[in-house]
C-alpha positions in Angstrom: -5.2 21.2 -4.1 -8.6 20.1 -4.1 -9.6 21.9 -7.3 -6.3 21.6 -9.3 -7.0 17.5 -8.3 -10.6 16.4 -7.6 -11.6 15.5 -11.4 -8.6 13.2 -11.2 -9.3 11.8 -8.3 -12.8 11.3 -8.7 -12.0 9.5 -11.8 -10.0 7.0 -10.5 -12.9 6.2 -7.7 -15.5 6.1 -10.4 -13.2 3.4 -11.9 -13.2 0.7 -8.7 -16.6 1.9 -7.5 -20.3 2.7 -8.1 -20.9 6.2 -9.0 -22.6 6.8 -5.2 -19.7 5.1 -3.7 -17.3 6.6 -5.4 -18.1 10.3 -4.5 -18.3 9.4 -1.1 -14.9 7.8 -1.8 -13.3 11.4 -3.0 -14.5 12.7 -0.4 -13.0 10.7 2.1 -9.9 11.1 0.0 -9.8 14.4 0.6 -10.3 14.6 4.3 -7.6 12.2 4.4 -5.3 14.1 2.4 -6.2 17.5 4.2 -5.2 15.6 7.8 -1.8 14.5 6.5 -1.0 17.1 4.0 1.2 18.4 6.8 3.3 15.8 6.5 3.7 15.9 3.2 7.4 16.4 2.1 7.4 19.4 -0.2 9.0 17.2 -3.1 6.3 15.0 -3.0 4.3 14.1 -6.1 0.9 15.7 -4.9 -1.0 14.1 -7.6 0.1 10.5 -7.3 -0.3 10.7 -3.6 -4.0 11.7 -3.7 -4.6 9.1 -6.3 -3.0 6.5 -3.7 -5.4 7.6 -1.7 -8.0 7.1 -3.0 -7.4 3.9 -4.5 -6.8 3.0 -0.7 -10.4 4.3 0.0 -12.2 2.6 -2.8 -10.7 -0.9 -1.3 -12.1 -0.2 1.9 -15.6 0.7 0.8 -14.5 -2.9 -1.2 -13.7 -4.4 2.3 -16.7 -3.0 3.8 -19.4 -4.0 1.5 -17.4 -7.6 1.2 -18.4 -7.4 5.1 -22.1 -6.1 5.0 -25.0 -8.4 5.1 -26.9 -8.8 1.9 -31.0 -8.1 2.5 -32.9 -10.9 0.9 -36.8 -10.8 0.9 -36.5 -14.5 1.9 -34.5 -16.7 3.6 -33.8 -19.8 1.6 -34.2 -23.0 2.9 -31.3 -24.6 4.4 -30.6 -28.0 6.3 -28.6 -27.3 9.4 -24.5 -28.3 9.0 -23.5 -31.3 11.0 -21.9 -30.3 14.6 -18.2 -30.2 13.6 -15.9 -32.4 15.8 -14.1 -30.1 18.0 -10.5 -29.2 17.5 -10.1 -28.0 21.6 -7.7 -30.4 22.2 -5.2 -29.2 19.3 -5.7 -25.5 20.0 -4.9 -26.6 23.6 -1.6 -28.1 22.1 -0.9 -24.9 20.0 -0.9 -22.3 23.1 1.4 -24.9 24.4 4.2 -24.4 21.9 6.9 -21.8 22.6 6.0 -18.4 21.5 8.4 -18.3 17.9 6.9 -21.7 17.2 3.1 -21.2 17.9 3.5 -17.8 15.6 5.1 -19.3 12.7 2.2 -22.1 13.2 -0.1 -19.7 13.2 0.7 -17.6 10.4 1.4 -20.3 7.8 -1.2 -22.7 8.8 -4.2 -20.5 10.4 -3.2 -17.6 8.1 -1.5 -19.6 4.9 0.7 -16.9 4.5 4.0 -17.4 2.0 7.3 -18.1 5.1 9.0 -15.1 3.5 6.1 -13.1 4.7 6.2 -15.1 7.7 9.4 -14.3 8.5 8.9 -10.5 7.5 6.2 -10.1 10.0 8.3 -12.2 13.1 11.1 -10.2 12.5 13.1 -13.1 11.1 14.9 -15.2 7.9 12.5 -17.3 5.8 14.3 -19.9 6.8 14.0 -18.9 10.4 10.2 -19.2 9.8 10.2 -21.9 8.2 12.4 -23.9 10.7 10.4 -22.6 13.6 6.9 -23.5 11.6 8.4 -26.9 10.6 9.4 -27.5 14.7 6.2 -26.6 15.7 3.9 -29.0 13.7 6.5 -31.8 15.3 6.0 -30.5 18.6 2.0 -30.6 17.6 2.3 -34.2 16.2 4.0 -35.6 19.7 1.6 -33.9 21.8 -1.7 -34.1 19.6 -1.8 -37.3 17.7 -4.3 -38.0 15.0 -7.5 -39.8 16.0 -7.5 -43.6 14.8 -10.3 -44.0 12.4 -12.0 -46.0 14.9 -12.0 -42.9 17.3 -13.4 -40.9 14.2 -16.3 -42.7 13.7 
């Protein structure tokens, strides 16, 4: 397997990565493969499984340098942010919301994923999402009102 497949796949990691990363990358791919390659239904399209692999691994070294600090020989000059008002009080409200509703919250507002994928990952309709998402920010609006401008400034 590894010899009838590692120019291909070595290929396709030189494609999404740096040439350093990207042998690490077939490599991984094939330590991968060889751990589930027991698994593997003997129909299965060898070649276009390793290559899924491996495009898997080049978006984790992705993820993982996206992650990594970045050495710099100097640290710029920055002026420190302004202390952000704290939010306490409405994450207080939000554990306060019924389980379906504080998830939907969460995933659509925290998360700003799409309600279909909402609903996908609660086990439920779109609409089920979106109904529970839509009851919870009314919940959230009785029990956290928004600060006057007065109490903003």
């Amino acid at each position: 397997m590894v010899a009838e497949h590692a120019a291909v796949v070595l290929r396709v990691c030189r494609a999404l990565l740096t040439p350093q990363d990207a042998e690490d990358a077939a490599a991984e791919t094939f330590l991968s493969a060889l751990r589930a390659y027991p698994r593997l239904r003997p129909d299965s399209d060898v070649r276009a499984w390793l290559v899924t692999i491996a495009h898997r691994k080049a978006i984790d070294v992705h993820r993982t340098r996206a992650r990594s600090a970045v050495p710099l020989a100097e640290l710029p000059e920055r002026p420190s942010a302004p202390a952000e008002p704290s939010d306490d009080g409405l994450w207080d409200a939000v554990r306060t919301l019924p389980e379906k509703q504080r998830t939907a919250v969460a995933y659509r507002y925290v998360a700003d994923l799409p309600y279909a994928q909402v609903g996908t990952l609660m086990g439920t309709s779109e609409a089920a999402a979106r109904r529970n998402a839509a009851d919870g920010v009314k919940a959230l609006r009785r029990r956290y009102p928004r600060p006057t401008p007065e109490e903003e400034a």
